[in-house]
PLY file of the C-alpha trace (Angstrom):
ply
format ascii 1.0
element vertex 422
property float x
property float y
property float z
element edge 421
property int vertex1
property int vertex2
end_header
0.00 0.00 0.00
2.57 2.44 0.91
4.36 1.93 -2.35
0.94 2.18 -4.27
0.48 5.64 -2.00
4.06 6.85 -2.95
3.58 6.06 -6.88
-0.05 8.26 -6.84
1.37 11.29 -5.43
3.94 11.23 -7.64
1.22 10.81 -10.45
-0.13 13.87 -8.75
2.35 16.00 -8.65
3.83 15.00 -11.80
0.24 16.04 -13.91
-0.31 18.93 -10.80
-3.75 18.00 -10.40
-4.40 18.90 -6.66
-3.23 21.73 -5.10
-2.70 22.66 -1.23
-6.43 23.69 0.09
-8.64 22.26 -2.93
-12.19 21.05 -2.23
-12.57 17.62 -4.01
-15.69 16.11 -5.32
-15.30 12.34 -5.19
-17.65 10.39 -8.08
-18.59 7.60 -5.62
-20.56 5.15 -7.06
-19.59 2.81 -4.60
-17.89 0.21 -6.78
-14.13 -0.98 -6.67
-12.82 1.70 -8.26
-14.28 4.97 -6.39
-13.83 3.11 -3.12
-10.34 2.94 -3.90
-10.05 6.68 -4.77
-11.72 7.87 -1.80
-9.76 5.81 0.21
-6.49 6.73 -1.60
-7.34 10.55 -1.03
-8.78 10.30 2.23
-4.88 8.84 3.46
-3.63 11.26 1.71
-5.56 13.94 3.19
-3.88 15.68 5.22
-0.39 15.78 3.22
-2.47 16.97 0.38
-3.99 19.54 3.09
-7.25 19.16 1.02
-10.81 18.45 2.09
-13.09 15.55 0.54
-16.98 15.06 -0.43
-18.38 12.39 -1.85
-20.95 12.59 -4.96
-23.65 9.59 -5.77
-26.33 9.09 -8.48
-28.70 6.03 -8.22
-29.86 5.75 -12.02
-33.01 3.56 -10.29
-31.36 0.85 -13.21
-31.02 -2.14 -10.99
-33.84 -2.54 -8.96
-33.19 -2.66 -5.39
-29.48 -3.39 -5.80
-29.18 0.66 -6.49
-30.52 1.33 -3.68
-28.36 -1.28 -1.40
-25.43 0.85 -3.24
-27.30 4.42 -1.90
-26.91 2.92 1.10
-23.77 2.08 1.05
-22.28 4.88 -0.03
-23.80 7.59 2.38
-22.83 4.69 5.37
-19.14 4.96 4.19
-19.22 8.70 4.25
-20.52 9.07 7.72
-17.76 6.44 8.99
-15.22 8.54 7.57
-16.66 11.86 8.05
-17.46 13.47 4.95
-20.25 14.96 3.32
-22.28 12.95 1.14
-24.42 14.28 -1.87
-26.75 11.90 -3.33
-29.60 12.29 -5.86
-32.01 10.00 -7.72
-32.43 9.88 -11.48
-34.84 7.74 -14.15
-32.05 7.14 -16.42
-34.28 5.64 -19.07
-36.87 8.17 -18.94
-34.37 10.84 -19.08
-32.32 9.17 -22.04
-35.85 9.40 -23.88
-36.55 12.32 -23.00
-33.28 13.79 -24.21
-33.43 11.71 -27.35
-30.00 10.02 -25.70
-28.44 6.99 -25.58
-28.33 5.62 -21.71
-24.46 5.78 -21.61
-24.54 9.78 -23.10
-27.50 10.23 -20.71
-25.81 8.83 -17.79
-22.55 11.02 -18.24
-24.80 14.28 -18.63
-26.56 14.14 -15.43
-23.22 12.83 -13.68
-21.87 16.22 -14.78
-24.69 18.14 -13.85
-24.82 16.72 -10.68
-21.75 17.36 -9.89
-21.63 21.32 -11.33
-24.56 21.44 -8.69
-22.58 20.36 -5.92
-19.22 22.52 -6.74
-21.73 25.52 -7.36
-23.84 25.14 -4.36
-20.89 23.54 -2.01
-18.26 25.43 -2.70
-16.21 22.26 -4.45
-13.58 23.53 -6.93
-12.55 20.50 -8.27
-14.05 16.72 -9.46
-12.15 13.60 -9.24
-13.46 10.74 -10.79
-12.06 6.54 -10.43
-11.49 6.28 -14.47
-8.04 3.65 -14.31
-5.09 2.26 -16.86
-7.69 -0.32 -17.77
-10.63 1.80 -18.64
-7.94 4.13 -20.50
-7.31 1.03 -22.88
-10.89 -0.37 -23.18
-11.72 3.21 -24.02
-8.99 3.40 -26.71
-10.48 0.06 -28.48
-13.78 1.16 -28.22
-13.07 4.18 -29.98
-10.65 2.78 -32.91
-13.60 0.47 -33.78
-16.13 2.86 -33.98
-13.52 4.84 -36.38
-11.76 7.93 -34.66
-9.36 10.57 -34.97
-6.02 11.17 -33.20
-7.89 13.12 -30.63
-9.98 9.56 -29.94
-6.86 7.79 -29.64
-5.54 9.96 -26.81
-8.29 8.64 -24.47
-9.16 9.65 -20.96
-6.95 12.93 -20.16
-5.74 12.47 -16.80
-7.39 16.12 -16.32
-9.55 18.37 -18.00
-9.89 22.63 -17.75
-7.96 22.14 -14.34
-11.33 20.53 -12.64
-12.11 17.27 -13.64
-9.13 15.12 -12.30
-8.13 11.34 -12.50
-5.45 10.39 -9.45
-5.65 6.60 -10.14
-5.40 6.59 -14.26
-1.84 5.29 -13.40
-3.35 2.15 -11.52
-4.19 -0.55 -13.19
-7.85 -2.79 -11.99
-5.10 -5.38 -10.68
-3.70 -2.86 -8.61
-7.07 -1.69 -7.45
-8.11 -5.12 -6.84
-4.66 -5.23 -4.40
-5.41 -2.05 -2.13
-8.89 -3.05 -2.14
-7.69 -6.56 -0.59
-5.10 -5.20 1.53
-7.22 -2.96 3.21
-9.92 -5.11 3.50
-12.77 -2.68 1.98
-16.09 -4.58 0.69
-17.10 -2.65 -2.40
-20.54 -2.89 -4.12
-20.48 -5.25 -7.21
-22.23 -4.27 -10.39
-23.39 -7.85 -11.69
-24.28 -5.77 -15.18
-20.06 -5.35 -15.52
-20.19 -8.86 -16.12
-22.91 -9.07 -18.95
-21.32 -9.04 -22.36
-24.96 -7.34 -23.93
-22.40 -3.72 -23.79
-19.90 -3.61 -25.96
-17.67 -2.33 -23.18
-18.33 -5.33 -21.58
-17.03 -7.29 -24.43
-13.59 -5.41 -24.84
-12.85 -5.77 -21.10
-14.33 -9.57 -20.99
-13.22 -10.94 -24.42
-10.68 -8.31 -26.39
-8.23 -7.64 -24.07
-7.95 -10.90 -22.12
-7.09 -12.26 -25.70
-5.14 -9.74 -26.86
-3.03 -10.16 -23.33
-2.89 -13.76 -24.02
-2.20 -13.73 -27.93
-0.01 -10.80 -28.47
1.27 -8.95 -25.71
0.89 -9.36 -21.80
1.54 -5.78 -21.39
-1.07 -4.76 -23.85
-2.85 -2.68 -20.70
0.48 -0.29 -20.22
1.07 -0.85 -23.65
-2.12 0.81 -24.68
-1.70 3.76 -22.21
2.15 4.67 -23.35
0.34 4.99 -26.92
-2.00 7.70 -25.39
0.34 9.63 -23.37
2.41 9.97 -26.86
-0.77 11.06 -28.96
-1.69 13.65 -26.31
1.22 15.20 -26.79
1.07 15.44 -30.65
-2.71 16.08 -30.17
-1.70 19.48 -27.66
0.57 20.62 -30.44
-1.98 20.34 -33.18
-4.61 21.77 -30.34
-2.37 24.78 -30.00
-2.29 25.74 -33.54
-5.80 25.54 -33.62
-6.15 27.72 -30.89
-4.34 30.15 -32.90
-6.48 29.69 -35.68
-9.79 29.79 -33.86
-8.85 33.13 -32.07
-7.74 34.90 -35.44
-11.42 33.23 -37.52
-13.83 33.19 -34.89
-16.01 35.95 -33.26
-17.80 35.10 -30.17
-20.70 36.95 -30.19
-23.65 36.45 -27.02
-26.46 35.30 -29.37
-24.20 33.37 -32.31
-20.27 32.95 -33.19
-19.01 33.37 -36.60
-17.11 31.26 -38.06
-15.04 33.36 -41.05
-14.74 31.67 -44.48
-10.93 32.56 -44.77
-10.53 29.56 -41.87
-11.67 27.34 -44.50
-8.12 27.69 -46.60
-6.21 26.07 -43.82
-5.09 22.34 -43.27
-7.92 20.09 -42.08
-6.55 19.53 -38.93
-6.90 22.49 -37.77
-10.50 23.51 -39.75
-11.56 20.16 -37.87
-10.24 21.80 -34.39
-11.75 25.11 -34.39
-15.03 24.12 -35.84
-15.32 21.27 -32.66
-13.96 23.96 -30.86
-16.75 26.66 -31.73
-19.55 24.07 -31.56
-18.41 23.20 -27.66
-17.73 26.52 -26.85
-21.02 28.02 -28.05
-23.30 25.13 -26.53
-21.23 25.37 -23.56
-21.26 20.95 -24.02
-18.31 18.86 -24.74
-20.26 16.08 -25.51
-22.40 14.67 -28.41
-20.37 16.42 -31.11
-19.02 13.81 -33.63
-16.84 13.78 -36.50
-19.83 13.18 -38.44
-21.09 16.92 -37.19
-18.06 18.90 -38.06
-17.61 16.95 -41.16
-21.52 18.72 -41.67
-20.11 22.30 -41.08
-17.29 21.75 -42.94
-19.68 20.58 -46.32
-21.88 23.80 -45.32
-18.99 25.93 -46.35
-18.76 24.67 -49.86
-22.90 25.03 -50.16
-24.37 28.32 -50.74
-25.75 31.39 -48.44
-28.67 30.04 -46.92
-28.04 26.90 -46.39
-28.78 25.51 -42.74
-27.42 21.96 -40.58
-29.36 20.98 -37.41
-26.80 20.62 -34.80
-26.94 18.10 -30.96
-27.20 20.24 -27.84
-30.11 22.64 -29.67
-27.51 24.85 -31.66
-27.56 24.63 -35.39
-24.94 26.10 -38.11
-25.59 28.39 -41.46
-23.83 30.20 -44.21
-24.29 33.46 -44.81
-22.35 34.29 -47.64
-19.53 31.88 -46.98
-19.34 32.56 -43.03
-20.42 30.02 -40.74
-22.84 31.69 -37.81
-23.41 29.09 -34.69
-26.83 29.93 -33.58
-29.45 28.79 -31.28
-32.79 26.90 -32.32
-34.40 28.78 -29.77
-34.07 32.11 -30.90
-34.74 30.72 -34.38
-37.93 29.74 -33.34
-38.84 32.94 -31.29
-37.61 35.34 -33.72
-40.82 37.95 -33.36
-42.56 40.17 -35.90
-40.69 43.19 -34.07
-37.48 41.62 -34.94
-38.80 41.36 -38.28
-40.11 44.67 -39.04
-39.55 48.12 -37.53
-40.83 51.60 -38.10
-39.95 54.60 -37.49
-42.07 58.09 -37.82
-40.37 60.83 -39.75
-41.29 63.16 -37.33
-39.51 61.22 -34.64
-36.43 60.28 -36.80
-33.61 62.59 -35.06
-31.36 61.06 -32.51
-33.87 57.63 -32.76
-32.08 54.39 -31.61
-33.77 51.71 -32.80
-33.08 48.01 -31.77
-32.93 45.45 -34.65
-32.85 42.03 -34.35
-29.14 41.48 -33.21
-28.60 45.10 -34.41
-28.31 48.68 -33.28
-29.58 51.44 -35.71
-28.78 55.29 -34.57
-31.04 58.05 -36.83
-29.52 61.54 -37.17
-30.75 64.58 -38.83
-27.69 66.71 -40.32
-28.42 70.25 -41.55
-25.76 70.30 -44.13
-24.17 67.62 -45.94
-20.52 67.26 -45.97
-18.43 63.66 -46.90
-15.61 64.68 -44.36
-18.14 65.59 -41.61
-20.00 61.99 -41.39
-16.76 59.68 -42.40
-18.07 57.85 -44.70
-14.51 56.82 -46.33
-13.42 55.88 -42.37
-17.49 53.43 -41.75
-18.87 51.51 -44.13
-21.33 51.24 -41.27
-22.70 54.99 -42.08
-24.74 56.06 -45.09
-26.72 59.47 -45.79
-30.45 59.81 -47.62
-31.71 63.04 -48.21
-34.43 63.30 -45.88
-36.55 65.80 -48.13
-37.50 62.74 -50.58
-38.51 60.79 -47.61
-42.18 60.74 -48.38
-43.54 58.30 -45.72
-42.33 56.87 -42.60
-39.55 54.36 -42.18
-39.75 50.81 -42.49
-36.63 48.52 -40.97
-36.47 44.96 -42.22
-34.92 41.81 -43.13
-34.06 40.87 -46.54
-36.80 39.54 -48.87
-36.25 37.07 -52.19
-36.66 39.33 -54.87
-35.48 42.65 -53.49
-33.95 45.08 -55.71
-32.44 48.52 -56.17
-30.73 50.83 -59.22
-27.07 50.84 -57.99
-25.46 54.09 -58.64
-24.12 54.49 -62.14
-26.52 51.80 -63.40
-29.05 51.87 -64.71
-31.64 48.91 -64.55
-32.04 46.73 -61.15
-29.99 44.32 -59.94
-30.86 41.59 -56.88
-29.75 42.78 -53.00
-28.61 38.78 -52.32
-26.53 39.07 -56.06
-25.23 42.71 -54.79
-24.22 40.63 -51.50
-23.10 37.69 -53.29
-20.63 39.73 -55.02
-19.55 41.91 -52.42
-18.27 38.30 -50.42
0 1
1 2
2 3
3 4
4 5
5 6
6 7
7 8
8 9
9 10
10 11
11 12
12 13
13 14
14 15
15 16
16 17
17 18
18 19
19 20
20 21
21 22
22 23
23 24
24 25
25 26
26 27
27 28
28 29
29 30
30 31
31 32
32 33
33 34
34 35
35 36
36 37
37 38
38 39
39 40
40 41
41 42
42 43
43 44
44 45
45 46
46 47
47 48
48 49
49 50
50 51
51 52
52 53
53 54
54 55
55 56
56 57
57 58
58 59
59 60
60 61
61 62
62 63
63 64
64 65
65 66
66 67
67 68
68 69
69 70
70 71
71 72
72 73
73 74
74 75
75 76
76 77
77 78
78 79
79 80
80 81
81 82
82 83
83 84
84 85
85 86
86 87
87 88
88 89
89 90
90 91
91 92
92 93
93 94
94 95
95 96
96 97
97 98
98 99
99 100
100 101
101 102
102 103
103 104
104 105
105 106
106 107
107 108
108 109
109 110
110 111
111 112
112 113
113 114
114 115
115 116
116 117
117 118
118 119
119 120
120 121
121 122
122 123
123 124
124 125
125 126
126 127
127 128
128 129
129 130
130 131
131 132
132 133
133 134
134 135
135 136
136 137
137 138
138 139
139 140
140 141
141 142
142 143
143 144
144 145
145 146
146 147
147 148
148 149
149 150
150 151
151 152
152 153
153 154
154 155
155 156
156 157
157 158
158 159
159 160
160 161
161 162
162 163
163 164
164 165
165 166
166 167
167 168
168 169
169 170
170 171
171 172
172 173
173 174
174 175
175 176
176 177
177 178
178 179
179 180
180 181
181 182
182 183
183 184
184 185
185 186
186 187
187 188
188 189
189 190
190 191
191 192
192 193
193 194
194 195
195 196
196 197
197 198
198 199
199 200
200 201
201 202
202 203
203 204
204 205
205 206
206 207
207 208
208 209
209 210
210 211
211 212
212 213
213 214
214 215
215 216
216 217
217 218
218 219
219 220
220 221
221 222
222 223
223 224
224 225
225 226
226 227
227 228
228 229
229 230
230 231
231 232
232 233
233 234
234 235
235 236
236 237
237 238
238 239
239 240
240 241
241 242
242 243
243 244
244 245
245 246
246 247
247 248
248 249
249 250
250 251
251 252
252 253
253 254
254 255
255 256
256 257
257 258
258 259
259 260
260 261
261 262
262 263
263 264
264 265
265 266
266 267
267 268
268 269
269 270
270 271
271 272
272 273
273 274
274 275
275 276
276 277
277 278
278 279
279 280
280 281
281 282
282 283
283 284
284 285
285 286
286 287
287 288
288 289
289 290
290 291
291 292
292 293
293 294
294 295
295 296
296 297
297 298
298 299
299 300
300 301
301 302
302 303
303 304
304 305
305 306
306 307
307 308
308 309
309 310
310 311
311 312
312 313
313 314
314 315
315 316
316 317
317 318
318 319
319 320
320 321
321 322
322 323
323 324
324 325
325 326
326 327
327 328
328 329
329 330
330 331
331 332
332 333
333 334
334 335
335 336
336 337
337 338
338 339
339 340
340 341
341 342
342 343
343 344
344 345
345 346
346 347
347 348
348 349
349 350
350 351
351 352
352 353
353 354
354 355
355 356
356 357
357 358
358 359
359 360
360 361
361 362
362 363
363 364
364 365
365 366
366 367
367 368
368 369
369 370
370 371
371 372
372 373
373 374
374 375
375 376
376 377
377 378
378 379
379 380
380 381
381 382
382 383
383 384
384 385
385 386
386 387
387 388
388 389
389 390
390 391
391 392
392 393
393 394
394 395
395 396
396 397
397 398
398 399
399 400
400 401
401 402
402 403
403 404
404 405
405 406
406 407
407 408
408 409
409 410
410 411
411 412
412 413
413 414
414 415
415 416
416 417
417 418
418 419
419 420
420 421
């Protein structure tokens, strides 16, 4: 034990995942693997100087063996001490509900769960039991259902400095060992043992023949791989950065994506579009290649052209830009929004709210180029308010609008004016 001790504080302060006076939210499900976390960080408590709570979700899955694991998890809390958070969830009504699978559904109220807690409690970071093992039956799972380099990284042993994994250096064996040695009784989830998941299958039937057939180390084997990727990955993940910060605009109603990202390696196109989508839905899950491979096809369509997007967001171009936008305010977009206007009588010094817009009216007594800057803003233009006959009306583009651009003389289309100016 005390070597197993030494190696995960090393692990810790090798990765710095805790800090001196962090509040840590244990995922306690009350399994092998959490038991030995808590345990693990509870002994190293006080040289950690840190303080411990304990999070639990009974997905009402497994009849009354769920609620033998509530049980046990708020009992091994009081013994020790620590504050214990538990909360009660219909995992298959709520994967219907959300039009989600039960493992997506399962991780999203985990994670909401626990924002609760760290919001409410004061917690600043999560630490969840994910070990060596998972990291490789994650890695297979992933290659078969056909992923990218970021895939092949796997777990991160920490993510935004919150989320934190202390024991993704141990493997189950090792678990199994400080389990036995300190003679803790876990709960046992019979389901791990059913191969109907195909989880199941990779940790019941891949990798025991893989460690047989090829290579006995193919557990530490698999994890060396993902420490290696990461570290290409965070390269690649830098340059998107980069990228993202010089073609993206964050706006607080939709980001723009700018078509000039578009000329770059795919990496990197791949990067910030995942990037934007997360960012703007404020979700790191559901997006898959098969999404961004959607945005990146709506750049080559024309203005107008929409995707539905997971997480209630969808993506359009307008005229070769990519806006993120909400479904929501798609579907609430009001006849106010749609039409404004404004009394001649009442046009000086009017500011006038438009859609995502602001519109400012002046009245000028004289008329002079250098006075309004129109060579400095494209964003200004004068009228000459005698020939305004009626009052004002603000509006969205309609198919089939048309003006006489100066120096022409017949009509030409607003969306081919547009289309050229892009």
């Amino acid at each position: 034990v005390f070597i197993m001790l030494k190696k995960i504080m090393s692990y810790i302060k090798d990765n710095r995942l805790i800090n001196s006076g962090d509040r840590i939210l244990v995922g306690l499900s009350g399994g092998p693997d959490s038991i030995c976390l808590l345990n693990i960080l509870f002994e190293l408590k006080k040289e950690l100087n840190i303080e411990i709570g304990a999070a639990h979700i009974n997905h009402l899955l497994r009849g009354e063996d769920a609620f033998k694991d509530e049980e046990y998890v708020i009992k091994i809390c009081e013994e020790i001490g620590i504050p214990c958070f538990v909360t009660r969830v219909d995992i298959n009504n709520y994967s219907k509900e959300h039009k989600l699978s039960s493992e997506m559904a399962g991780r999203q109220v985990r994670y909401d769960f626990f924002e609760e807690i760290i919001k409410k409690e004061g917690f600043n970071k999560i630490a969840t039991a994910h070990n060596a093992n998972d990291q490789a039956e994650t890695i297979l799972f992933r290659l078969m259902r056909g992923t990218g380099l970021e895939g092949l990284t796997g777990i991160k042993v920490s993510r935004e400095n919150k989320i934190i994994r202390p024991i993704l250096c141990l493997s189950r064996r090792e678990v199994e060992t400080y389990i036995e040695q300190k003679c803790l009784k876990p709960r046992i989830d019979k389901t791990n043992f059913e191969k109907i998941y195909n989880r199941n299958k990779i940790r019941l039937d891949i990798l025991p023949y893989m460690k047989e057939n090829f290579n006995e180390d193919i557990i530490q084997t698999l994890n060396r791989m993902s420490v290696l990727l990461q570290k290409d990955n965070e390269f690649l993940e830098r340059l998107a950065l980069n990228s993202y910060k010089k073609y993206c605009i964050e706006g607080v109603d939709y980001f723009i994506i700018k078509e000039e990202i578009f000329k770059e390696e795919e990496p990197i196109i791949s990067r910030v579009l995942k990037h934007a989508l997360v960012k703007y839905s404020k979700s790191n899950y559901d997006f898959e290649m098969k999404h961004i491979n959607e945005v990146f096809s709506l750049n080559q369509k024309g203005s107008g052209k929409v995707i539905d997007l997971p997480n209630g967001i969808y993506a359009e171009n307008i005229y070769g830009d990519i806006y993120i936008k909400n479904k929501r305010n798609k579907c609430n977009i009001n006849k106010k929004e749609q039409k404004t206007l404004i009394s001649k009588d009442e046009i000086n010094k009017q500011i006038v709210n438009f859609g995502q817009y602001i519109i400012e009216f002046s009245v000028i007594d004289y008329y002079q180029r250098n006075v309004v800057n129109l060579d400095q803003d494209n964003c200004i233009q004068c009228f000459d308010f005698d020939k305004i006959n009626d009052n004002i009306l603000i509006r969205k583009r309609i198919d089939g609008d048309k003006i006489i651009p100066l120096g022409m003389e017949g009509t030409k289309k607003l969306k081919h004016i547009f289309i050229d100016i892009n």
